[in-house]
Each structure stands twice: as structure tokens, then as C-alpha cells.
MIDOSE-1310 file (N, C-alpha, C; in nm, 2 decimals, decimal comma, always signed):
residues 134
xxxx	-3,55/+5,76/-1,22/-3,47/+5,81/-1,11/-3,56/+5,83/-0,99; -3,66/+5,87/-0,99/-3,75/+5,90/-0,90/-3,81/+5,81/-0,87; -3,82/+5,71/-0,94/-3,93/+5,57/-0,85/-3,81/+5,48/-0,78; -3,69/+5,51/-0,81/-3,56/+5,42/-0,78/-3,52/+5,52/-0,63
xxxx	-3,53/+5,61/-0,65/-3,55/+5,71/-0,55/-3,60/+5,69/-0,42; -3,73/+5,61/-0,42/-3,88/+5,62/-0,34/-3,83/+5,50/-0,33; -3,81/+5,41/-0,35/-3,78/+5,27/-0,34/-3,69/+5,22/-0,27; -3,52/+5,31/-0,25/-3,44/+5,35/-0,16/-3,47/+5,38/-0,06
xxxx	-3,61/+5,50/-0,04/-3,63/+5,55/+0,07/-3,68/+5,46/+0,18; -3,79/+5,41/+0,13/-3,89/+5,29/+0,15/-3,85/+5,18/+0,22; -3,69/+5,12/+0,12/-3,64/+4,98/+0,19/-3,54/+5,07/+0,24; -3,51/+5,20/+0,31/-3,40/+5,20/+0,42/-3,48/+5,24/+0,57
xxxx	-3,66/+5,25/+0,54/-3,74/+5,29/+0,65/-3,80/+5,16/+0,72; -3,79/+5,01/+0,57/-3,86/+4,92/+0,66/-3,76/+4,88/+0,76; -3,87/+4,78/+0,83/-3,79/+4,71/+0,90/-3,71/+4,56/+0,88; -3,68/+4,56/+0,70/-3,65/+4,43/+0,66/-3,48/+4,43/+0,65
xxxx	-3,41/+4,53/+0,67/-3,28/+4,60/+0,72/-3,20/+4,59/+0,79; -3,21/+4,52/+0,90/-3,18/+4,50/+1,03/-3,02/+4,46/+1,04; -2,98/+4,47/+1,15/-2,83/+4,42/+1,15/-2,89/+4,29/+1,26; -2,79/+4,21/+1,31/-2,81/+4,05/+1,34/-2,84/+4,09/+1,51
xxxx	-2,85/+4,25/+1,53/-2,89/+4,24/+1,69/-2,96/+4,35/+1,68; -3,08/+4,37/+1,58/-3,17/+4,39/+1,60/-3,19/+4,55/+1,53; -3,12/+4,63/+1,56/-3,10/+4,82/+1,48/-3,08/+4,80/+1,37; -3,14/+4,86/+1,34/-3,24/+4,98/+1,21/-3,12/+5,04/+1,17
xxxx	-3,11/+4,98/+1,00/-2,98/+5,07/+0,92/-2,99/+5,21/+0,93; -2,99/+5,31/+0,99/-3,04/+5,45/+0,96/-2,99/+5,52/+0,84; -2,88/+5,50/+0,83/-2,79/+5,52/+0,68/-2,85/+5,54/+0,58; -2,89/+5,35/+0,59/-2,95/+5,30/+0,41/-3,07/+5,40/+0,35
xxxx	-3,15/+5,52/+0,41/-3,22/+5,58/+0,39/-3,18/+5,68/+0,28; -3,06/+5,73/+0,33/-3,01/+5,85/+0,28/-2,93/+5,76/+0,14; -2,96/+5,67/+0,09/-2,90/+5,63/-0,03/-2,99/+5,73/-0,11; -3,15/+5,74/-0,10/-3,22/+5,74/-0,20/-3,17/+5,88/-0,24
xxxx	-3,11/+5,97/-0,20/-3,04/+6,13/-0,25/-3,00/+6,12/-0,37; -2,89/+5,99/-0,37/-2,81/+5,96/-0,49/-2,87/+6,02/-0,61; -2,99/+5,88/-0,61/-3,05/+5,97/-0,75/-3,10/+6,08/-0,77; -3,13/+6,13/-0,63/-3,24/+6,21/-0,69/-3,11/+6,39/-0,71
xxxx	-2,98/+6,36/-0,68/-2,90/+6,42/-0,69/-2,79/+6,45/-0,87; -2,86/+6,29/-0,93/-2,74/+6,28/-0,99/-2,88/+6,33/-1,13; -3,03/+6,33/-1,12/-3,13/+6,41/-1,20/-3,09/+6,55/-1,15; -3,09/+6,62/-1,09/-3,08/+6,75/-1,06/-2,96/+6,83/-1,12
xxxx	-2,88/+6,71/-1,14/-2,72/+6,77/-1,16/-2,75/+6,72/-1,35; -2,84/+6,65/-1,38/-2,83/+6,61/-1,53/-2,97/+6,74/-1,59; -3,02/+6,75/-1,53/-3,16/+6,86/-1,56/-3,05/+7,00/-1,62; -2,97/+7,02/-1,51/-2,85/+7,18/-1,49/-2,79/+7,15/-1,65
xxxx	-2,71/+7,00/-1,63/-2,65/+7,01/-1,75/-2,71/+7,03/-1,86; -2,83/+6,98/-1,89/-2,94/+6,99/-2,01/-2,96/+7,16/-2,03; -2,97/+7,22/-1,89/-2,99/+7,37/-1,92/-2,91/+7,42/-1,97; -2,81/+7,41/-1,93/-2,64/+7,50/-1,98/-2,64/+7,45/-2,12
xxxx	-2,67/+7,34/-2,14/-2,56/+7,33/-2,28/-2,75/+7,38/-2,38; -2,82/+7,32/-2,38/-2,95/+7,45/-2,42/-2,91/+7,57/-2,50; -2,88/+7,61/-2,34/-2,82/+7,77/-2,35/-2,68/+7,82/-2,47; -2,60/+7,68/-2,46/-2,52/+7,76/-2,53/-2,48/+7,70/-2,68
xxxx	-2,56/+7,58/-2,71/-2,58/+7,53/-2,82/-2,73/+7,53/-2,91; -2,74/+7,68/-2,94/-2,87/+7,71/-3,02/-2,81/+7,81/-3,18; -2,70/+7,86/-3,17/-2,71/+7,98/-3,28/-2,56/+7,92/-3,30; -2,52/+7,90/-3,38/-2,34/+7,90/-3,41/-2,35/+7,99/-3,53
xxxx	-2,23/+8,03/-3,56/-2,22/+8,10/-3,62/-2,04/+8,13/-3,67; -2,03/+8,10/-3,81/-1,88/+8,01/-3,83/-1,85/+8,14/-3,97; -1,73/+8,07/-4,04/-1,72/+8,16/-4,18/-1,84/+8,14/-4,26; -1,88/+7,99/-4,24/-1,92/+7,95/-4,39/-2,07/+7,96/-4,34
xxxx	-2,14/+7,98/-4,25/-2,28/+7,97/-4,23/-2,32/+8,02/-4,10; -2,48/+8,09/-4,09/-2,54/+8,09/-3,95/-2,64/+7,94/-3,93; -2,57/+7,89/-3,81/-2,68/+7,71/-3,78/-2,75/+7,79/-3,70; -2,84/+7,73/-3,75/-2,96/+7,73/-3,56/-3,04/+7,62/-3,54
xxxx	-3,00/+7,60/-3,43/-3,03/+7,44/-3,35/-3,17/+7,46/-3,26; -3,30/+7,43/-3,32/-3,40/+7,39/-3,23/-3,39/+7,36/-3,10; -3,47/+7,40/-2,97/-3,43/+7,30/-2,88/-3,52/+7,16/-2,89; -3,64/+7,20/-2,99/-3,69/+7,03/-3,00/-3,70/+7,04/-3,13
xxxx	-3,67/+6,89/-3,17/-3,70/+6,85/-3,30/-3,58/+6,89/-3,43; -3,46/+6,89/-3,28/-3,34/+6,92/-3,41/-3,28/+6,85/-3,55; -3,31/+6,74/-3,54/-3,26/+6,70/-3,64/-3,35/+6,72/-3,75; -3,49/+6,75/-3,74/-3,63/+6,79/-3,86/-3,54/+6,97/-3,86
xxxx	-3,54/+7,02/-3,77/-3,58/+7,15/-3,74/-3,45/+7,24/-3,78; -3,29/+7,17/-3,83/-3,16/+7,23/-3,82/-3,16/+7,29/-3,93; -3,14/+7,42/-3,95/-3,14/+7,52/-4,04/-2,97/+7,61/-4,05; -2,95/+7,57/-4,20/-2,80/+7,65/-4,21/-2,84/+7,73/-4,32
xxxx	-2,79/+7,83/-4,26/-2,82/+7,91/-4,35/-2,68/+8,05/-4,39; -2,65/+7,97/-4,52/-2,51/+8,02/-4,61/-2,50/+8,16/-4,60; -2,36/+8,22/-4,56/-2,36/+8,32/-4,60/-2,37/+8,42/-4,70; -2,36/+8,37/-4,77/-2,37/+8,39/-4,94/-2,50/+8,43/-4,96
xxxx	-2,61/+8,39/-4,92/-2,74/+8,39/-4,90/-2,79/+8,51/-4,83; -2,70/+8,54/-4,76/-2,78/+8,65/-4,65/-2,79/+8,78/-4,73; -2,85/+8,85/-4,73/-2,85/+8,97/-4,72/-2,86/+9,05/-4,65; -2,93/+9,06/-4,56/-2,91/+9,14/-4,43/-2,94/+9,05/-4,28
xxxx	-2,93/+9,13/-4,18/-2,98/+9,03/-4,00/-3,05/+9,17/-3,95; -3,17/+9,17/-3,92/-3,22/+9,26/-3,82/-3,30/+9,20/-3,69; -3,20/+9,31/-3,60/-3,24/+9,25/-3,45/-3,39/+9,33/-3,42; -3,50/+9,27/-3,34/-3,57/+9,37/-3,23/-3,48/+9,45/-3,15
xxxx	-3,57/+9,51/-3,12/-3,53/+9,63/-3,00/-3,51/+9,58/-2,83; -3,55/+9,45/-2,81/-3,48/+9,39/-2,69/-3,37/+9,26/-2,71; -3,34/+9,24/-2,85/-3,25/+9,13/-2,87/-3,33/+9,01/-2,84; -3,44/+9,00/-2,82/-3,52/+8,86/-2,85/-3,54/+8,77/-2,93
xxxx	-3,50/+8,87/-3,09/-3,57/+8,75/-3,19/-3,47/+8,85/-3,30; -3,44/+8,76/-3,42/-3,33/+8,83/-3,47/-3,43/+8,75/-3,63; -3,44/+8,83/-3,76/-3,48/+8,82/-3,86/-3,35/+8,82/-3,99; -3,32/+8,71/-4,00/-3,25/+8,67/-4,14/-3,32/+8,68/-4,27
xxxx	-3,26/+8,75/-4,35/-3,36/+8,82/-4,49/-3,26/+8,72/-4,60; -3,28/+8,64/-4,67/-3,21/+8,53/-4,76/-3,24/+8,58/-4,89; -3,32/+8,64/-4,93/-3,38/+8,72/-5,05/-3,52/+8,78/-5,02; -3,56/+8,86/-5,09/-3,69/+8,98/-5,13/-3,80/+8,92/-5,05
xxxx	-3,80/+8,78/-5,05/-3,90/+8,71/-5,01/-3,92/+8,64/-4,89; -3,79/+8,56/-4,91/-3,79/+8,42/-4,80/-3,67/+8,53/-4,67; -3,76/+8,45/-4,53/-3,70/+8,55/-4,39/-3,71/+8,46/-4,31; -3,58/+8,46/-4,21/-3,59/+8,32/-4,10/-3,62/+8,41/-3,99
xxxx	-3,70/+8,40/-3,87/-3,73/+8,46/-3,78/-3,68/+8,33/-3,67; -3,56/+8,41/-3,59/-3,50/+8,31/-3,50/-3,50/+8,39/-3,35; -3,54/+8,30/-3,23/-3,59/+8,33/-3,13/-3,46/+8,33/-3,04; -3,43/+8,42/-2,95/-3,31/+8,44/-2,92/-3,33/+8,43/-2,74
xxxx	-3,40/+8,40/-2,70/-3,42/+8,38/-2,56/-3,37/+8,28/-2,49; -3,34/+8,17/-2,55/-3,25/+8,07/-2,49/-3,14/+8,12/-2,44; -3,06/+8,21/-2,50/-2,92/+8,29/-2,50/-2,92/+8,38/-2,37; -2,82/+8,39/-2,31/-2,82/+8,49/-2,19/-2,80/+8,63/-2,27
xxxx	-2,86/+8,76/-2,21/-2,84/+8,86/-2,24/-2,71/+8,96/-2,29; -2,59/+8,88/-2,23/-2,44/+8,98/-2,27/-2,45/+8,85/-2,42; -2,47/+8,78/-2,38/-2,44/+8,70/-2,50/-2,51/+8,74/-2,65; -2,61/+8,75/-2,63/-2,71/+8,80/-2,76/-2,63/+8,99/-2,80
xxxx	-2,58/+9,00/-2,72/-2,50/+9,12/-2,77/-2,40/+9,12/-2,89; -2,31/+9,02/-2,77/-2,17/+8,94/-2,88/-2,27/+8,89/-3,01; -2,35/+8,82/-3,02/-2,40/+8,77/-3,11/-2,38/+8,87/-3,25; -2,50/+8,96/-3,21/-2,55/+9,11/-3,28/-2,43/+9,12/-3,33
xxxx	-2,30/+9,15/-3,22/-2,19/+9,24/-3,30/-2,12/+9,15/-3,44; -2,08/+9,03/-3,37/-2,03/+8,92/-3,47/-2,11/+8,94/-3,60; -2,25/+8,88/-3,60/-2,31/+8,92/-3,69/-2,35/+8,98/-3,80; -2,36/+9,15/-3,72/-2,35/+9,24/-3,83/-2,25/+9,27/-3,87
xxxx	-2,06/+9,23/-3,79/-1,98/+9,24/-3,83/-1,94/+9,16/-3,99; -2,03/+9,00/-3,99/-2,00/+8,96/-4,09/-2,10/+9,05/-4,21; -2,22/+9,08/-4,16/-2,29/+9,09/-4,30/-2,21/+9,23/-4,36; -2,14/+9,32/-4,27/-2,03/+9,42/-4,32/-1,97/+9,44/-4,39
xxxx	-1,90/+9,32/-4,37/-1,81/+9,25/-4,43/-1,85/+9,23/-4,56; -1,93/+9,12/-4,55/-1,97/+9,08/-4,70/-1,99/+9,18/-4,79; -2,11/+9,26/-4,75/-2,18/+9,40/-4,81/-2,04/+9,49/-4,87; -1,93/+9,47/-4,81/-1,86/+9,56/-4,86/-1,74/+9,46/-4,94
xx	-1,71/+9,34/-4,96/-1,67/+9,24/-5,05/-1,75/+9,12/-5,13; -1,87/+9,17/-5,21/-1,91/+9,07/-5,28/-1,86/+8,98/-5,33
């Protein structure tokens, strides 16, 4: 997008442009925005959805979606399995305890701040739940 960009700019500055009496397309310059408008607006989309496709969290499982290396990196992890979720004290990073041993430590900063709240509540609401209907 950016060399197609420069390349726009370039052939709307030469002088190979011309109309049949002589002036300079001034126009053809401002094509090169396009792209560099339609990366800016795909960068945004890449952030938002980032943001809001990292933790799902359903009946039957908590997913958590890497932002790199998802398809190595996609971890489900059954509810059935949990035994407890404990958050830090800034909602940063949230620790899934699966048994005595094995613990998922999941990074929570992608997520906007009211969000990681909802999260916590949902959350502990299910492990509640469970704890009190084996």
C-alpha cells in the first residue's frame, strides 16, 4: 500500500500527465491518499477486533485466542476442569487453576478496562456456580 502510495504521488507530480493544452493534472496527486487511507482504516480494524476477540467465554468452556500464533497457541479450556480463576489486583492477568498442578496464566491487557471487569464477574459467576453444583 505504501509503495502504490508513492507511486501515485510521484506520477500525479510528473510532468507525464498533461492534458492536450499543456496543465498539470493537480488532482491525480491526491489519488495516492486512497491507499494510504484504506491501510489506516484496516490497521483500526485489526485493533478493534484484537481487542475483542482474545478470551470468549461460553457454557461449555473458557477459549483464549493468542494474538500471534493462534492456531499453535488456541487453548480451551473445559469447564469441568476448572477449579478455581484468580485475578491480580489490576485485572491484568487472570490465573486458571485446572488441577493441584497444571495453571494457565492468561494476559488480559488486550481487553479494555470496564471490560476485564464484566469478564471477572461472568467468570467467577460460573466457577460459583459450578462449586456449588458438581
Amino acid at each position: 500500500m505504501l509503495l502504490l502510495s508513492v507511486w501515485l504521488y510521484f506520477a500525479g507530480t510528473s510532468g507525464h500527465y498533461e492534458t492536450s493544452q499543456g496543465v498539470a493534472m493537480f488532482w491525480s496527486r491526491w489519488w495516492a491518499l486512497i491507499p494510504c487511507v484504506v491501510a489506516l482504516l484496516a490497521l483500526e480494524m485489526g485493533r478493534l477486533l484484537s481487542r475483542r476477540a482474545y478470551v470468549l467465554v461460553n457454557a461449555i468452556a473458557i477459549e483464549v485466542f493468542p494474538l500471534f500464533g493462534a492456531p499453535k497457541g488456541m487453548r480451551v479450556l473445559p469447564w469441568p476442569e476448572v477449579i478455581g480463576v484468580d485475578f491480580d489486583d489490576t485485572l491484568e492477568a487472570m490465573t486458571v487453576r485446572l488441577d493441584e498442578e497444571e495453571t494457565e496464566r492468561v494476559s488480559l491487557k488486550p481487553i479494555a478496562r470496564h471490560q476485564r471487569e464484566l469478564l471477572k464477574r461472568a467468570i467467577e459467576g460460573r466457577v460459583e456456580e459450578m462449586s456449588r453444583n458438581p
